[in-house]
N, C-alpha and C positions, 0 to 999 in steps of 0.2 A: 500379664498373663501368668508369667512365672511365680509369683508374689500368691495370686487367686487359688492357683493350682496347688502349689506348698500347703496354703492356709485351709484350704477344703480336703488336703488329704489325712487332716491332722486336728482339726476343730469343726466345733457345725455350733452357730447359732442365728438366731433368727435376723433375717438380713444381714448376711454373710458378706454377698456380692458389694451391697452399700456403704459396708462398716472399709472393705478392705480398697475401696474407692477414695472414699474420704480421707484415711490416710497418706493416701499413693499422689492426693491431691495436696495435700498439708508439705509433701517433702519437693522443694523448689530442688534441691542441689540437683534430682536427678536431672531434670527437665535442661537446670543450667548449665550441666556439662553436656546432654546429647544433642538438645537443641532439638526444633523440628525435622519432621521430614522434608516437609517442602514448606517453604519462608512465604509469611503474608506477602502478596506484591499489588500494589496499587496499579490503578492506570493512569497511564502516562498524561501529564500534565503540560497542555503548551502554553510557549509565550510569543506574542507574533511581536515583530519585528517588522518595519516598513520603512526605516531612514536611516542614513550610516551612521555610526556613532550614537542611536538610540540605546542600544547597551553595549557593554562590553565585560567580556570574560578575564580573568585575570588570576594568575598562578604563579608560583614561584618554582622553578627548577634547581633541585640540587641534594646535599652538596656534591659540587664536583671537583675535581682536580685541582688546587690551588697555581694560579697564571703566576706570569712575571710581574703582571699589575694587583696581584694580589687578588682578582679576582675569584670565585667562589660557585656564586648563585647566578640565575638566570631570573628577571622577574618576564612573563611571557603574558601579552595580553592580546586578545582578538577581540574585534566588533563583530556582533553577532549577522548583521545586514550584508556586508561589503567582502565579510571573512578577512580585512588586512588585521596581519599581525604582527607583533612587534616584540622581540627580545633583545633585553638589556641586561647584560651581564655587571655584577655590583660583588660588593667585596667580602660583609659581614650583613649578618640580617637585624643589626638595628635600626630600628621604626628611622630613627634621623633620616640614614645615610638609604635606604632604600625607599623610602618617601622621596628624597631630592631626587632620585632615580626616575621614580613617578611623576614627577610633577615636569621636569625640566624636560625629559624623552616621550614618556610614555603618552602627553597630553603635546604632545608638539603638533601634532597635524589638527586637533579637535576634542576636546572636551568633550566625555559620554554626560548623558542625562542621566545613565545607572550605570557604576560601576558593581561585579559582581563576582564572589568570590568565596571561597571555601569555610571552613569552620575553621583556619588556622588563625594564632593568637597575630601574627606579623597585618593579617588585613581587621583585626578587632581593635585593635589598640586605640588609645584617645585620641592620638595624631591626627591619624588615618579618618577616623570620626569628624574632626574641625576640619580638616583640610576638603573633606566631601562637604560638609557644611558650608565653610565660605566661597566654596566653588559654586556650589547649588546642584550638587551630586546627588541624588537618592542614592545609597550605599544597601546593599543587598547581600545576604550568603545564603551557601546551602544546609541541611538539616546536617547533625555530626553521621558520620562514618556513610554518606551519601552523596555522592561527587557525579552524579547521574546529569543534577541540572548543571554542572560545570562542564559537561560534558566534550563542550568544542577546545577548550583550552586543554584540558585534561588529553584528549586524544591527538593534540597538537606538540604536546612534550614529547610523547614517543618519535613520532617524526623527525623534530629539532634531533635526536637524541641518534635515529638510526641516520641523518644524516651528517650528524658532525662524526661519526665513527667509522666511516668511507673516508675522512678526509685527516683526521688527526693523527701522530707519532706515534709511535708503540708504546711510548712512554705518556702516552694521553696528554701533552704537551701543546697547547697552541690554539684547544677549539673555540676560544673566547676570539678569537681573529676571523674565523670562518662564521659567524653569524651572520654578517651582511652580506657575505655570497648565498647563505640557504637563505636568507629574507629575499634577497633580490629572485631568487628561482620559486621563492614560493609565490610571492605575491606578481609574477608574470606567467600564471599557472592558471588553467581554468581550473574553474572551484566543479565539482561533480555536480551540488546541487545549486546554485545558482546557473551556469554554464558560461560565465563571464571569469576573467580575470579579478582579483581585488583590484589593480590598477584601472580597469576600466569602471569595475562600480565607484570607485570612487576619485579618478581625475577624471573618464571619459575619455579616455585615450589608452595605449598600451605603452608600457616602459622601451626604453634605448636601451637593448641588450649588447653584449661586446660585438657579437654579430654584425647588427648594424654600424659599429662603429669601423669594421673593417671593411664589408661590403655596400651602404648605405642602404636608404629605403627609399620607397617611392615620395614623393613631394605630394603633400598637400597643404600647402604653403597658404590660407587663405588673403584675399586680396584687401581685407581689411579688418580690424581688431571686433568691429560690428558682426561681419561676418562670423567670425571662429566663435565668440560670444553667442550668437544664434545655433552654430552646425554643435556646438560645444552641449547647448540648453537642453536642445533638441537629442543628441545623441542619450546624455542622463538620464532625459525623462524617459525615454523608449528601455534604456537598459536596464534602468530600474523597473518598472512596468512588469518585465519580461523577467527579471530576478524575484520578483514578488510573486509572479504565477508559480515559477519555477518551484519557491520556497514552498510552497501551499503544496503543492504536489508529493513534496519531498515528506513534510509534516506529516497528509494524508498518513502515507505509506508506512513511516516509523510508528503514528500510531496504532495503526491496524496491526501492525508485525507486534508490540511490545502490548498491547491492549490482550493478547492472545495470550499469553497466560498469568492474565491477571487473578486477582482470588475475591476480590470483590468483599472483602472482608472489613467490617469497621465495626469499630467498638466504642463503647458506651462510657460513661460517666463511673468511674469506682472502680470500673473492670480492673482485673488485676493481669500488669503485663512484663515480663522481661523485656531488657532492653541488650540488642547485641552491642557487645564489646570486648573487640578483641586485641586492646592494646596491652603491650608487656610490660610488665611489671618487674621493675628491678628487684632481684634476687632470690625470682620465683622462676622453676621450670615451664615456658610454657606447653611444653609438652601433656604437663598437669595442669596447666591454668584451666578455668571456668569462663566461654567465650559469652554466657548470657548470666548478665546478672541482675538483680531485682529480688523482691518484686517490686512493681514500680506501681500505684494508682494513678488512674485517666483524671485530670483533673478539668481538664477541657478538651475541646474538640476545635480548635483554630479552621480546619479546612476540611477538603474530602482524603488528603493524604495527613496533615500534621496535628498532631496533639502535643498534648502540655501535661506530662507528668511526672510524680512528685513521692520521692523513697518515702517519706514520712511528712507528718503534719509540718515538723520543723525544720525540714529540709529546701533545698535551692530548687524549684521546679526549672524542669529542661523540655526544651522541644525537642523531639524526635517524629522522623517519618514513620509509615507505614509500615515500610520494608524494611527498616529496624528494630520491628516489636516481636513479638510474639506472646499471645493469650494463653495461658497457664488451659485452658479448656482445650486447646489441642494438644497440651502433653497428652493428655489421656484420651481424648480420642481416637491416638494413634493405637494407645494401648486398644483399645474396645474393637478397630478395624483386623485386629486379629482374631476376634471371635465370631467374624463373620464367614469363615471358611465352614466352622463348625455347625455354625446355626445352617448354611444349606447342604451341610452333609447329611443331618439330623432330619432338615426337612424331608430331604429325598427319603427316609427312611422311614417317615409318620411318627416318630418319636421326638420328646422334649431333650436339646444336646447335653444337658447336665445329666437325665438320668439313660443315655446313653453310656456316656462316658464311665458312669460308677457300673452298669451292667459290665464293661469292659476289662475293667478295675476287679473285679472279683464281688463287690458288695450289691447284690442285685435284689434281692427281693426288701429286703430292711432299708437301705439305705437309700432306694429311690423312694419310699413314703415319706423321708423325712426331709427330702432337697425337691421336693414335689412344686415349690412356692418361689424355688431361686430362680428357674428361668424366665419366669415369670418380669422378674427385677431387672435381670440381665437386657432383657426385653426392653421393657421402656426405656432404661441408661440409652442403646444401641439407639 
């Protein structure tokens, strides 16, 4: 609007409104430093889950305070069915030494069918690759700077994090020793959305807490191995059952709540799009950085949320979601939502709002013959 209003108080040629469009379309920096007002957002995409250790989430915590064992990092993993989770504190984050981590703890109860994990380089590597290969792992990640599908892990670090902070030295000293106490309390916890313990979805029974071991529990001692085998079958199948409705309920609900301000927005083949990114740059202010940059071409269309696009012909195409883009057509749109205060001020008034405006301006008889054709233009843009 500012750019229009300069250029019309100071020039007049024929399609004015078009010429100063085109320009304001040509200049990516602006778009790239303000960015939209409101960001494309998809809707929410599920993945059902129906048997423990069908996926699991997987994340790395840190870094943290270096231990007496030299510890560092946490690699933290959940089953998405069962919710049991599992944090393994490890020293440095090379592929070797936090792969052996994986392989020897993290797979000790059960081998997932998918393990699933973020855009970081530590789960991309070739190791990581074979060792999902010779297990028979489908390996999975989420789109970059989008940790939405990681979600359970992701929102499982905070916890780990406000719970070893109740327990560790001033000197942050020690909390690589209190993980199997927060493991042990979590996984004897009902989970919100399934309403079962992780120990019951996935032994069928509940854990021996210290409690028990001072006052004891009742006996259900069965009378024979057949037996507990039957009450044990029987107890699973129902929990599970009743974890599966639970989950569906839960799902429902998250999609209705995050489907609600979706923007329903997809794009085409060529379209031209920024992509956010707002990682810092050594020996740049980011104060001044540029968090959207591009422009990028759509070169595919992978899904209802992911495409494939690509800075130039000779460049590395990348996948990015939805809610990571942004179409160069709503920089300016945002611009053009401000000349709609105008257009029904104008209306109310039976007059066209450009040759308003120049009445206002002092140029009234001369100069509305000659902008007689602009709102016309402004019009169909709008």
């Amino acid at each position: 609007m500012k750019t229009f209003t300069k250029t019309q108080e100071r020039f007049y040629w024929d399609r004015l409104c078009a010429v100063v469009e085109e320009r304001c379309r040509e200049w990516h920096a602006c778009g790239a430093r303000k960015g939209p007002k409101k960001r494309t957002k998809s809707r929410l995409q599920r993945y059902n889950v129906g048997a423990p250790f069908e996926r699991m989430d997987s994340d790395i915590l840190g870094p943290l305070p270096v231990m007496a064992k030299g510890n560092r990092y946490v690699l933290v993993l959940m089953d998405n069915f069962t919710k049991w989770s599992k944090a393994i504190p490890f020293q440095i984050r090379k592929p070797r030494l936090w792969l052996k981590n994986l392989f020897e703890h993290g797979f000790r109860v059960m081998e997932p069918m998918i393990l699933h994990s973020d855009h970081g380089t530590n789960f991309n590597s070739a190791l990581l690759t074979e060792l999902c290969k010779l297990l028979g792992i489908l390996k999975t990640r989420t789109t970059a700077l989008h940790l939405l599908s990681d979600g359970m892990v992701e929102r499982c670090n905070p916890t780990i994090l406000n719970h070893l902070s109740l327990f560790v030295s001033r000197n942050h000293i020690g909390y690589d020793t209190h993980l199997p106490l927060f493991l042990l309390a979590n996984r004897s916890a009902d989970h919100e959305v399934t309403g079962f313990t992780p120990a019951d979805m996935l032994f069928g029974r509940t854990l021996r807490l210290p409690c028990n071991i001072l006052f004891g529990r009742p006996s259900d001692t069965p009378s024979s191995s057949n037996e507990y085998l039957n009450n044990l079958d029987t107890r699973l199948e129902g929990v599970n059952a009743f974890a599966r409705e639970r989950i569906k309920l839960a799902r429902e609900r998250m999609k209705t709540r995050y489907d609600s301000g979706a923007t329903d927005h997809h794009f085409h083949e060529e379209d031209q799009v920024l992509m956010y990114n707002p990682k810092r740059r050594r020996g740049l202010s980011p104060k001044l950085q540029q968090k959207w940059e591009g422009a990028y071409a759509i070169v595919k269309r992978l899904n209802d949320v992911i495409y494939r696009v690509r800075r130039s012909p000779n460049a590395k195409p990348l996948d990015i979601g939805l809610s990571g883009t942004l179409t160069l057509e709503t920089i300016w749109a945002t611009w053009l939502q401000i000349w709609r205060p105008w257009r029904q001020i104008d209306d109310s008034r039976k007059c066209d709002p450009f040759l308003d405006i120049s009445i206002r301006k002092g140029n009234a008889l001369e100069y509305t013959r000659k902008l007689h054709v602009t709102p016309r233009l402004v019009g169909e843009s709008i």
